[in-house]
C-alpha positions in Angstrom: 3.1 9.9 3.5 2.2 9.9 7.4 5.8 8.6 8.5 7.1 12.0 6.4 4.5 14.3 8.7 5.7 12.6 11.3 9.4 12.9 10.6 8.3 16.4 9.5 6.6 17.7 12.6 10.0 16.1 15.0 13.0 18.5 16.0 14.9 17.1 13.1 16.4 20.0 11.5 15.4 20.4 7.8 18.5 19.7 5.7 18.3 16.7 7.4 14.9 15.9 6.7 15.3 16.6 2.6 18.4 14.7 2.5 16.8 11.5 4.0 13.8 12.1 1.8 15.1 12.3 -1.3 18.0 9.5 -1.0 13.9 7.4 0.5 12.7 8.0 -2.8 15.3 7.5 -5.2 15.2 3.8 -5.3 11.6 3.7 -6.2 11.8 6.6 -8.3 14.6 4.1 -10.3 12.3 1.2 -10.4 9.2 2.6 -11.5 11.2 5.2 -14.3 12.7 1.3 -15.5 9.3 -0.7 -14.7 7.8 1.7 -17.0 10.1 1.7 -20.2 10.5 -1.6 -19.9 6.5 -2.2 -20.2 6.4 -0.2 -22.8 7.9 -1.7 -25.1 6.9 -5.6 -23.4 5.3 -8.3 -25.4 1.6 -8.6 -24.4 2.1 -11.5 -22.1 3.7 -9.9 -19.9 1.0 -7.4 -19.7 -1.2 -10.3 -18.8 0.9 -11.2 -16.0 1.6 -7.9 -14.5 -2.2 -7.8 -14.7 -2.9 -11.3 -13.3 -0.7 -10.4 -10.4 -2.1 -7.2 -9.9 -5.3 -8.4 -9.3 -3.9 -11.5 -7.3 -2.6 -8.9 -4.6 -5.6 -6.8 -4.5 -7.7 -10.0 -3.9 -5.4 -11.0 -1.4 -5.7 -7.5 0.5 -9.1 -7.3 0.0 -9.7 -10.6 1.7 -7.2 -9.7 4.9 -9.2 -6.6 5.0 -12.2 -8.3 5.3 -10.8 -10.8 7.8 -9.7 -8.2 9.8 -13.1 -6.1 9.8 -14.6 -9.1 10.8 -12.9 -9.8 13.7 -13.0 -6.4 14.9 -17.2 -5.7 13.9 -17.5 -9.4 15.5 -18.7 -8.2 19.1 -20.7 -5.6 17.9 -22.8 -8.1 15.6 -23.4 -10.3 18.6 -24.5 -7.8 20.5 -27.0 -6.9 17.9 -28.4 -9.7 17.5 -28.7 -10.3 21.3 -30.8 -7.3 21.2 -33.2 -8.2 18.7 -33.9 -11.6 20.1 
């Protein structure tokens, strides 16, 4: 997404650009074609464990997000409450 704009918006000439996208985006192309078929047809366990692991990443994420929203909204809370007081 951005880096392509990026990439996109440089001197690079445009062959150039096309070919270095598409050989990008072959390998996940590849893996999500052969994740796909593959769940398909997968016994339901493995459904439950591409699910748990789904939602362990997104917890995970969701908590360094948090972290980091903290620790940037951190002055800004003092200084709030320093005002009220």
């Amino acid at each position: 997404g951005p880096f392509s704009y990026v990439v996109g918006a440089s001197p690079m000439p445009l062959g150039a650009f096309l070919a270095a996208t598409l050989l990008g985006t072959i390998p996940g192309i590849i893996l999500s074609n052969t994740a796909g078929d593959y769940l398909r047809t997968a016994p339901l366990w493995v459904w439950g464990l591409f699910v748990a692991l789904y939602a362990l990443l997104s917890a995970v994420l969701l908590w360094r997000g948090r972290q980091e929203m903290k620790e940037i909204n951190a002055p800004d809370v003092q200084t709030a409450i320093d005002q009220k007081v």
